[in-house]
N, C-alpha and C positions, 0 to 999 in steps of 0.2 A: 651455422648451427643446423644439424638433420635431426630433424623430430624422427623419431622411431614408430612404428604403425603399433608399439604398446603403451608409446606415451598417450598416441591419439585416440585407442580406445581408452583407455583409462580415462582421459579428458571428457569423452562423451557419455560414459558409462556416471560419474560422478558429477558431470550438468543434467543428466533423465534424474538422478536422484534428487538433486536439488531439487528441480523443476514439481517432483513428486511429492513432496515436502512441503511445498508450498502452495499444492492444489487444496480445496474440499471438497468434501466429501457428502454424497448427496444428490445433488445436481440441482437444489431448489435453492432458493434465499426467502427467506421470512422477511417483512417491514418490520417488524415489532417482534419479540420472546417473551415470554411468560417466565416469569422467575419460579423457582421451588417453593417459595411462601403464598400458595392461595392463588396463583394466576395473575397475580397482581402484571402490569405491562412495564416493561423499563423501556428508558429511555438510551437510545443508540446514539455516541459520537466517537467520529474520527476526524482527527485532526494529522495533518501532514504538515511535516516540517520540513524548508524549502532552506536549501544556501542561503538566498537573501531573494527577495521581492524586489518586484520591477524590474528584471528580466525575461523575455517571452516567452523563453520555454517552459519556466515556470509559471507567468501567467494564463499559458494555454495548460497548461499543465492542470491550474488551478479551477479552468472551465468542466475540465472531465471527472474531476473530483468532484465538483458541485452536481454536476449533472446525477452520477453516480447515485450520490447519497438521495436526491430527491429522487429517484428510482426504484431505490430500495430502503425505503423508510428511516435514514442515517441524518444526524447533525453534522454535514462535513464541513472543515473550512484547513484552509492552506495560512500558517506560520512561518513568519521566518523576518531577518533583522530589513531594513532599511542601505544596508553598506553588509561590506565583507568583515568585517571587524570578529574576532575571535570571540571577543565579548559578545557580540552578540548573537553570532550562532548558538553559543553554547544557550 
């Protein structure tokens, strides 16, 4: 198979976009935001959902999530089943 040099800018030129897509914008992170109603402060969580637990790469995985979150003022924590079972990924 010969990639063609328009396959492989096209390839590059649509992973900068993705990649751009997915940056913010800013360059600050807030612990906490102030909603529209009064200033009042809500609360931040992210939750990652994992193939299944108790594998290492998602357990280390789950170390830099936590980390994260207490860094930037976030309730994070890592989801995900016991087994591979369809059920319960979903």
């Amino acid at each position: 198979m010969k990639i063609t040099k328009t396959a492989v800018a096209a390839l590059a030129a649509s992973s900068m976009l993705a990649m751009t897509a997915c940056s913010s914008v800013g360059g600050t992170t807030t612990s906490q935001s102030s909603t529209s109603t009064g200033g009042q402060i809500e609360d931040k969580t992210m939750v990652t959902v994992v193939k299944v637990k108790g594998i290492a790469w998602f357990d280390r995985m789950d170390v830099g999530v936590v980390e994260w979150g207490r860094d930037n003022g976030f309730d994070t924590r890592t989801e995900g089943g016991d087994d591979v079972s369809p059920e319960k990924q979903i």
